[in-house]
N, C-alpha and C positions, 0 to 999 in steps of 0.2 A: 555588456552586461548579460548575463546568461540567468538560468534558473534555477533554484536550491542549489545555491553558493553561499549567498550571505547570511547571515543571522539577523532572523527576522523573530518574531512572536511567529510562536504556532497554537493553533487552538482546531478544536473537534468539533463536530456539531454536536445533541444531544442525544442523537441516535447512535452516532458512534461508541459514544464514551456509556450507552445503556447497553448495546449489543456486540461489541467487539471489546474482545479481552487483551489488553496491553500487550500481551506477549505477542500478538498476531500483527500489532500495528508496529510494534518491533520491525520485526521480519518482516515487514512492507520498507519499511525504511531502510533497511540492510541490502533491500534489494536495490531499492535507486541508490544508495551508496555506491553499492559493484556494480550498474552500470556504470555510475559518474567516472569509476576507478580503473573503469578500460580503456574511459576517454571518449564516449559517448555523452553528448551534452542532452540533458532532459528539458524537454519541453516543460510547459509551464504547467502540463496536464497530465498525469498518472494515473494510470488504471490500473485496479488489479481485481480479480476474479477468484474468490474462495471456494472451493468446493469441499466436500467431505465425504470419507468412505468412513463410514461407520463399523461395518465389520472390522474393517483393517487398523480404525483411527487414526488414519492418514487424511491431513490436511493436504490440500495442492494450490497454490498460490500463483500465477499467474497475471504476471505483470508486463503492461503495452505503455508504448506511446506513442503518436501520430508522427511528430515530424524531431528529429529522422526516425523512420519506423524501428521501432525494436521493440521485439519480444523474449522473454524468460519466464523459464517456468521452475518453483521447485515443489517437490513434495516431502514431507516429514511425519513420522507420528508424532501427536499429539502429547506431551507429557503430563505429566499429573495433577489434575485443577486447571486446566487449563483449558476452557470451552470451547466450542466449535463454531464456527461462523460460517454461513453461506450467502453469497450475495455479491454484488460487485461496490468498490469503495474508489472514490477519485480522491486523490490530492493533489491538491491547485496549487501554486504558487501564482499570489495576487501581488506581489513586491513587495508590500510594506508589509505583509502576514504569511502564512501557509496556515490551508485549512486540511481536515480529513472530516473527509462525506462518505455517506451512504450514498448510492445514488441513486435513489428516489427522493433524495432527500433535495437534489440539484434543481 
């Protein structure tokens, strides 16, 4: 049994779903996809680390996990209505759910 494989309920915390705009937790999820799709099994713990150039509106995304280490990074402009976020976000997989946090919110 490994982690974000099966289909489980996913759900946000409410900081998530007030301060991060769907399109970004997209691309968070696109990224543990293309790990999983290199053949890199994901730990049960995801990090990812948002920053933002404002002059540029270049979002840089930034995505770890502990065991086996790996790390990816992308960056993108921003498209149109589409907010910025900064901050770092974990998502868990707890077996029977997956969550996405803030991580102050942990």
């Amino acid at each position: 049994m490994g982690y974000f494989h099966n289909t489980v309920p996913e759900y946000m915390t409410s900081g998530v779903a007030e301060n991060v705009d769907i399109y970004l937790l997209a691309k968070c999820v696109e990224m543990l996809n293309s790990m999983k799709e290199t053949g890199i099994e994901p730990d049960y713990l995801q990090v990812y680390r948002l920053s933002y150039d404002a002059a540029e509106n270049v979002l840089t995304i930034r995505h770890t996990q502990e065991e086996p280490d790996y790390s990816n990074e992308i960056s993108f402009v921003l498209p149109t209505g589409v907010l910025p976020y900064e901050g770092k976000l974990y998502y868990m997989d707890e077996v029977a759910h997956r969550i996405m946090l803030e991580a102050d919110e942990y």
